[in-house]
Backbone as CSV, one residue per row, in Angstrom:
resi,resn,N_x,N_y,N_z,CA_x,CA_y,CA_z,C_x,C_y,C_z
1,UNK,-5.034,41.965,5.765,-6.462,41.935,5.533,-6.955,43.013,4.582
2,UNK,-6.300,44.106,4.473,-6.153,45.247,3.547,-7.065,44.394,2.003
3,UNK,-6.301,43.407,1.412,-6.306,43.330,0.054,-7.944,42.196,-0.342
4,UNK,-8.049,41.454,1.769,-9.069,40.344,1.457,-10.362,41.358,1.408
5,UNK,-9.987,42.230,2.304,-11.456,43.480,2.536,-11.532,44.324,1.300
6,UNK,-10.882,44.074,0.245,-10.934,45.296,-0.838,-10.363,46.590,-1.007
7,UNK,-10.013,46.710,0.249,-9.624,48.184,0.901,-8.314,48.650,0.342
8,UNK,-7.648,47.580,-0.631,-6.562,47.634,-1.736,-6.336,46.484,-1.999
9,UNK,-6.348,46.777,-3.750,-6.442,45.936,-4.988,-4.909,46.281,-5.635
10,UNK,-4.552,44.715,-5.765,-3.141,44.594,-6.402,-3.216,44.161,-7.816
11,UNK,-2.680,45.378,-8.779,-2.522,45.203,-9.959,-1.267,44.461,-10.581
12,UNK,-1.412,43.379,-11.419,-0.382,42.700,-11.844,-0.217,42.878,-13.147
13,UNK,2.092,43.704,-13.137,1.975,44.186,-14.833,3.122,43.263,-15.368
14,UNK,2.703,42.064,-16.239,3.841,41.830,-16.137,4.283,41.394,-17.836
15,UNK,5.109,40.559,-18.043,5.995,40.361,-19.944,7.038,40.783,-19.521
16,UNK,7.804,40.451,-21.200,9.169,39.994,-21.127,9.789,41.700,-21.394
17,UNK,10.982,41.941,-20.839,11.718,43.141,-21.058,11.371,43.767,-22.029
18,UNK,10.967,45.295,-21.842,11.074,45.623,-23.168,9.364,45.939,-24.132
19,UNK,8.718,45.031,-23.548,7.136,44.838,-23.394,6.105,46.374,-23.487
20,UNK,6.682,46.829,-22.763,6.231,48.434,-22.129,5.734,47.961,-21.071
21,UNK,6.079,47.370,-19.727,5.635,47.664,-18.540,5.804,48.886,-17.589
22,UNK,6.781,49.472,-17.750,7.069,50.469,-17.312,6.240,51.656,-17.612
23,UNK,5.860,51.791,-18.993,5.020,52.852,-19.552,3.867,52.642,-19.052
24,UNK,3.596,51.506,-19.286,2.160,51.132,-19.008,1.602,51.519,-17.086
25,UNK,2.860,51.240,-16.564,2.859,51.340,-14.942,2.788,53.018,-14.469
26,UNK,3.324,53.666,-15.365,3.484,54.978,-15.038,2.197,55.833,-15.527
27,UNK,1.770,55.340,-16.690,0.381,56.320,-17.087,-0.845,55.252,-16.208
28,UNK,-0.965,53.920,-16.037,-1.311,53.522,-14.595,-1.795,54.665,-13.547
29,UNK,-0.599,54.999,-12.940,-0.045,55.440,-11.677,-0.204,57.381,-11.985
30,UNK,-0.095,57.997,-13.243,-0.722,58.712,-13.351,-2.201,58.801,-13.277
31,UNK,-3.297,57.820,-14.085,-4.664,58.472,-14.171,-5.321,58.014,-12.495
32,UNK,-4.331,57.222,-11.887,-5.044,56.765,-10.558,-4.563,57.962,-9.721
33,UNK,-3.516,58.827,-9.727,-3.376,60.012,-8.802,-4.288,61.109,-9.186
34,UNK,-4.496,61.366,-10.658,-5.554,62.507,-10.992,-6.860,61.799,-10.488
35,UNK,-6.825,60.856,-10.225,-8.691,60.187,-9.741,-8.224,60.388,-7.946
36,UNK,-7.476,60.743,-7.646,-7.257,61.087,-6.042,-7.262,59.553,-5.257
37,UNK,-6.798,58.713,-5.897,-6.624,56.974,-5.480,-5.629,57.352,-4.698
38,UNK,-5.060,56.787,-3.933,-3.879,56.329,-3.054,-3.510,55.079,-3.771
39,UNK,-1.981,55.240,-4.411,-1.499,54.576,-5.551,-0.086,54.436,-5.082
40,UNK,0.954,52.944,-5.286,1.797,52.912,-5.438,2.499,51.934,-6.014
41,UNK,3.847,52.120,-6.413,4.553,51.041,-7.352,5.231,50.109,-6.661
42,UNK,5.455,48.916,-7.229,6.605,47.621,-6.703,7.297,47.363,-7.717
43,UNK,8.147,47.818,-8.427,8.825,47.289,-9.635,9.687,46.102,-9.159
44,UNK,9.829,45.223,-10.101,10.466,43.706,-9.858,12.137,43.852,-10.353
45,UNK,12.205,44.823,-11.445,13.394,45.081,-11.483,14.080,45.932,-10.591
46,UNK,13.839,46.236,-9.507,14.934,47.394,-8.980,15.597,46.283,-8.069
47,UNK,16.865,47.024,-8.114,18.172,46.063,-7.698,18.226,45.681,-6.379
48,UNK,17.490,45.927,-5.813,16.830,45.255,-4.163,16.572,44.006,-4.200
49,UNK,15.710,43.581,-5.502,15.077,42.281,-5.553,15.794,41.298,-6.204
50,UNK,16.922,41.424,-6.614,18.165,40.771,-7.580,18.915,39.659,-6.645
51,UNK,18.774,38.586,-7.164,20.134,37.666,-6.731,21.207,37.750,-7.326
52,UNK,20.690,38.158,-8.629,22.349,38.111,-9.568,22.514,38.865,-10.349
53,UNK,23.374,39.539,-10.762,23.826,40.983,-11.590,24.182,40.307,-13.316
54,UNK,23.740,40.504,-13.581,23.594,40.307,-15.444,24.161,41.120,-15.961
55,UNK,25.276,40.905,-17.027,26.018,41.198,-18.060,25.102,41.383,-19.544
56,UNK,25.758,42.281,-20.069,25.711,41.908,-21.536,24.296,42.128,-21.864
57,UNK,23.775,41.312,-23.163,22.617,41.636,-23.602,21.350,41.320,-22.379
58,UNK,21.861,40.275,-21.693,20.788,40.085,-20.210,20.957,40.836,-19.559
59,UNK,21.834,42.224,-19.354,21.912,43.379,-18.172,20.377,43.706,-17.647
60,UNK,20.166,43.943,-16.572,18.641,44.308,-16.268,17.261,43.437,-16.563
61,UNK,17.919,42.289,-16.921,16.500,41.237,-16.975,16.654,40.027,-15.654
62,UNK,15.361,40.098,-15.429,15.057,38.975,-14.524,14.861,37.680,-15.103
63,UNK,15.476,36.533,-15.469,15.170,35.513,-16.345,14.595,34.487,-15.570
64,UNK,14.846,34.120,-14.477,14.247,32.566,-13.727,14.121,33.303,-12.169
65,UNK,12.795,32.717,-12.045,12.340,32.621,-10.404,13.522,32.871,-9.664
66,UNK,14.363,31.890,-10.159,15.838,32.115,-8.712,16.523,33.331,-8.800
67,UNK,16.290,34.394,-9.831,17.514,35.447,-9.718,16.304,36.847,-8.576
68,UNK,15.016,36.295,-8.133,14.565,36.928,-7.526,14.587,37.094,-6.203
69,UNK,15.124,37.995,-5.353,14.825,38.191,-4.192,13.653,38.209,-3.671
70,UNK,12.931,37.449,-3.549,11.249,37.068,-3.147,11.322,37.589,-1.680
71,UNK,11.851,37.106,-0.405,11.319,37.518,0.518,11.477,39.358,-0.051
72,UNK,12.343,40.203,0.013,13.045,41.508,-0.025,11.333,41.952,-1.125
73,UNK,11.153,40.946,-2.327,10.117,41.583,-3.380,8.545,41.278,-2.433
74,UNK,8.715,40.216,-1.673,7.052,40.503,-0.935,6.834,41.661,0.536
75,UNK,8.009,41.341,1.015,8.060,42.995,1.798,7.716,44.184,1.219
76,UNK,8.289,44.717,0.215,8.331,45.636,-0.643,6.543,45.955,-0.836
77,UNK,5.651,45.029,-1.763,4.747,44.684,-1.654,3.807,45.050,-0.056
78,UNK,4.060,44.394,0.878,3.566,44.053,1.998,3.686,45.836,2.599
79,UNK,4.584,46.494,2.268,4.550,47.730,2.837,3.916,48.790,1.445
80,UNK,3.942,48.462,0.536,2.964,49.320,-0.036,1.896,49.217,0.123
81,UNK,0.890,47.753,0.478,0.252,47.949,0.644,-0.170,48.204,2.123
82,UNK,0.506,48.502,3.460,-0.028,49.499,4.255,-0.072,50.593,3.607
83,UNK,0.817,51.031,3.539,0.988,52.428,2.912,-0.800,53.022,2.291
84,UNK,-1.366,52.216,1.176,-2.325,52.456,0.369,-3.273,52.053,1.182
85,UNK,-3.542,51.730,2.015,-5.019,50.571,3.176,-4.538,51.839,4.139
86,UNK,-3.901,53.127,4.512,-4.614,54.125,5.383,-5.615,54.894,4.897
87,UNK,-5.538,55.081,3.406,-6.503,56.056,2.952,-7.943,55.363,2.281
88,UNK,-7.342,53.486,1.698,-8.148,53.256,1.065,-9.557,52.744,1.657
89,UNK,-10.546,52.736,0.846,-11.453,51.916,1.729,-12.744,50.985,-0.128
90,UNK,-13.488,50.552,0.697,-13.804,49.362,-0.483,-14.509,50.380,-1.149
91,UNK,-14.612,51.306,-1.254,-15.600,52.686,-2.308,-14.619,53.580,-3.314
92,UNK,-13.341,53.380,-2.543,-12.057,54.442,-3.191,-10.812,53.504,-2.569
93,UNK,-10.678,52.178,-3.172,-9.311,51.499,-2.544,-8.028,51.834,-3.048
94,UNK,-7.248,51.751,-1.867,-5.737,51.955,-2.564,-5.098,50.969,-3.957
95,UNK,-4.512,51.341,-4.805,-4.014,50.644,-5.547,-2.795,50.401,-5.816
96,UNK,-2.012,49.137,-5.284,-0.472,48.428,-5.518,-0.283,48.297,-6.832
97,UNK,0.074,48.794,-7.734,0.972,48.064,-9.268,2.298,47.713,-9.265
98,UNK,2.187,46.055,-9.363,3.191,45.404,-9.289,3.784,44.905,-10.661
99,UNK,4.929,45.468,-10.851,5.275,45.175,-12.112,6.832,44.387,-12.163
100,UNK,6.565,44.043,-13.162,8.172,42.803,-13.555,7.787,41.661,-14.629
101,UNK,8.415,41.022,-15.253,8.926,39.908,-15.833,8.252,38.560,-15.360
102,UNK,8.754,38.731,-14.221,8.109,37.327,-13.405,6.969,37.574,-11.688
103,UNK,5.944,38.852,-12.258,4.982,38.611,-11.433,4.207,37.730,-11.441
104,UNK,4.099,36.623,-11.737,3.336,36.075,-12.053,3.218,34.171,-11.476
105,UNK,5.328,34.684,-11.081,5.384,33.328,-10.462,4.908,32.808,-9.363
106,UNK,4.701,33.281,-8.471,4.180,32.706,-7.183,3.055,32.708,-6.890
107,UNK,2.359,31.397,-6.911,0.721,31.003,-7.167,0.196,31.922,-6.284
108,UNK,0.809,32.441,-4.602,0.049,32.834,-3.548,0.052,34.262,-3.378
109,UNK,0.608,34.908,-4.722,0.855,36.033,-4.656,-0.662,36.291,-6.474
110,UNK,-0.437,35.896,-6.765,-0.822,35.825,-8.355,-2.524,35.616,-8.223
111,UNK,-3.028,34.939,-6.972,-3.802,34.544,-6.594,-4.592,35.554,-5.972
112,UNK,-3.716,36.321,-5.514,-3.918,38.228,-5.373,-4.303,39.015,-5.648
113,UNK,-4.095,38.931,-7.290,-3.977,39.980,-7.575,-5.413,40.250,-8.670
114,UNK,-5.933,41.689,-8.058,-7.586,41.828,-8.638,-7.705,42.407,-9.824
115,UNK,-6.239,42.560,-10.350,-6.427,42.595,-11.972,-5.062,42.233,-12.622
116,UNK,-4.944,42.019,-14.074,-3.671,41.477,-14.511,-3.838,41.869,-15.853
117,UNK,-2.386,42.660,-16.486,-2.028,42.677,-17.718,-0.851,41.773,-17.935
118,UNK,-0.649,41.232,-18.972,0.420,40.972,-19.463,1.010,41.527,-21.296
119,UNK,2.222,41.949,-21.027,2.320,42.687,-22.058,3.364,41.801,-22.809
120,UNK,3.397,41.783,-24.389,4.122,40.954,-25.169,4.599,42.099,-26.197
121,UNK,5.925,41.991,-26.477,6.917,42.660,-27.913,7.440,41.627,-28.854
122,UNK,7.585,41.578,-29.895,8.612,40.942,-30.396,9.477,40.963,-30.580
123,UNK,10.570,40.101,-30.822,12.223,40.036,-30.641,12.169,41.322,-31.189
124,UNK,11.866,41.672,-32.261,12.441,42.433,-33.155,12.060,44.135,-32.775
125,UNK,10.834,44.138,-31.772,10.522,45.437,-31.188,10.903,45.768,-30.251
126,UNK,11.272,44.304,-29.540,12.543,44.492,-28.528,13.851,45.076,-28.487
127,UNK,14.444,44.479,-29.943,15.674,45.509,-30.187,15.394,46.237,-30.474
128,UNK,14.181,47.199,-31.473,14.137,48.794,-31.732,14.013,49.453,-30.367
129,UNK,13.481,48.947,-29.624,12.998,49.978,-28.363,14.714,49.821,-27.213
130,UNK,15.239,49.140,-27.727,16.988,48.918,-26.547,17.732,49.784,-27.362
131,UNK,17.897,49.827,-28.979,18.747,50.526,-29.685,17.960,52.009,-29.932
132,UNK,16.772,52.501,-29.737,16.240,53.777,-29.105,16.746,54.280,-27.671
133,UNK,16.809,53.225,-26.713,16.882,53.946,-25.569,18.456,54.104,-25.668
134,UNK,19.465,53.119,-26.225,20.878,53.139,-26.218,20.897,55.075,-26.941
135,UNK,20.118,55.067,-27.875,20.748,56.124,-29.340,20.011,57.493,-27.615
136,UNK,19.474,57.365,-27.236,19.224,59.011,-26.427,19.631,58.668,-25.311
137,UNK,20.847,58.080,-24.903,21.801,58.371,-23.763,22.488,59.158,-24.179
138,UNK,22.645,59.912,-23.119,23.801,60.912,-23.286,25.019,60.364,-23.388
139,UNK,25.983,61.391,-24.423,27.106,60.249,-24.456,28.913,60.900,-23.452
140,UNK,29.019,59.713,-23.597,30.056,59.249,-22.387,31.325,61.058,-22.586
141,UNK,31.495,61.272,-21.457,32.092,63.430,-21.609,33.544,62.770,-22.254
142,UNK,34.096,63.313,-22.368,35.710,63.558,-22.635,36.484,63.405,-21.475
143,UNK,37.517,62.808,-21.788,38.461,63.077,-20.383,38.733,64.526,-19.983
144,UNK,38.865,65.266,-18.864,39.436,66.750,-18.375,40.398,66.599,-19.141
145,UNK,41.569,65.874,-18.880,43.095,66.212,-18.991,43.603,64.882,-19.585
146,UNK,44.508,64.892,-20.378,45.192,64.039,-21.380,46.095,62.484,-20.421
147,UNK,45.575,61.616,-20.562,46.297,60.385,-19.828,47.953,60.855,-19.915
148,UNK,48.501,60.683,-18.230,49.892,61.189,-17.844,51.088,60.478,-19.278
149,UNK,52.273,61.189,-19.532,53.778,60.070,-20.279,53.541,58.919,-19.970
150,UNK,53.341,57.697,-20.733,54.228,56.456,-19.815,53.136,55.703,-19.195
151,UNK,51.234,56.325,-19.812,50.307,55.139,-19.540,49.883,54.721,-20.476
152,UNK,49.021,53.493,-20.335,48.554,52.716,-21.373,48.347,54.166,-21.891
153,UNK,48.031,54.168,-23.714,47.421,54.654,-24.462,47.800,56.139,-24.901
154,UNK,48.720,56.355,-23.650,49.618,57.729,-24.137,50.501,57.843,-25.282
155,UNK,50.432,58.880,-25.631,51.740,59.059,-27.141,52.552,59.332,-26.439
156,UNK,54.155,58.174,-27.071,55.624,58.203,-27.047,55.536,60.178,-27.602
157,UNK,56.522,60.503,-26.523,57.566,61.568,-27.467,58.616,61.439,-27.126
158,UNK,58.948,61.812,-28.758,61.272,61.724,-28.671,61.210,63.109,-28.660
């Protein structure tokens, strides 16, 4: 009853990988803690909500309704918003930001939600922003100690 009384409002962030939902969710979730809101996140990507583990250029994307753990992603949901409905009330309500790819699928959830962005990139800003985040990983250490005589990839000595 939390969300029918006002007493917390579910924000919906959603677009395709890559989009800036994440950014967008976090400076979100910043200006609502400096306003003293009772604020919290549901991200759609964290690996709780996954049916299936993706390879390759799909690593970390949610592509179809079915790779979602829906009951596991409306719990998730369902306890943030207790969480935000102890402090909130309809003058200063708590605020849920629900973010992912595919918030958007389930009419009875979507139907919810008391505000909605959707964010769009293009292919092509899509790969600058994957081959940015690839180029400032730290990169992979050195082995300690030299692979033993006699394994793959070791040097023969006569």
């Amino acid at each position: 009853a939390p969300v029918e009384e006002r007493r917390v409002l579910l924000v919906a962030i959603g677009g395709p990988p890559g989009s800036g939902k994440s950014t967008l969710t976090a400076r979100l979730l910043q200006g609502l803690k400096l306003k003293d809101h009772s604020a919290k996140v549901v991200r759609q990507d964290d690996p709780r909500f996954r049916f299936q583990t993706l390879v390759g250029p799909s690593h970390g994307m949610l592509l179809t309704a079915g790779s979602v753990n829906w009951p596991e992603f409306i719990k998730a949901i369902d306890e943030a918003i207790s969480k935000t409905a102890k402090v909130g009330t309809r003058a200063s309500p708590g605020v849920v930001l629900i973010a992912g790819p595919l918030v958007y699928a389930l009419p009875q959830l979507d139907a919810a939600y008391a505000l909605r962005f959707f964010l769009r990139a293009s292919r092509q800003e899509f790969f600058r922003r994957q081959l940015a985040i690839a180029a400032s990983a730290p990169a992979p250490l050195p082995p300690l100690l030299p692979p033993p005589p006699g394994r793959l990839g070791a040097k023969a000595t006569t």
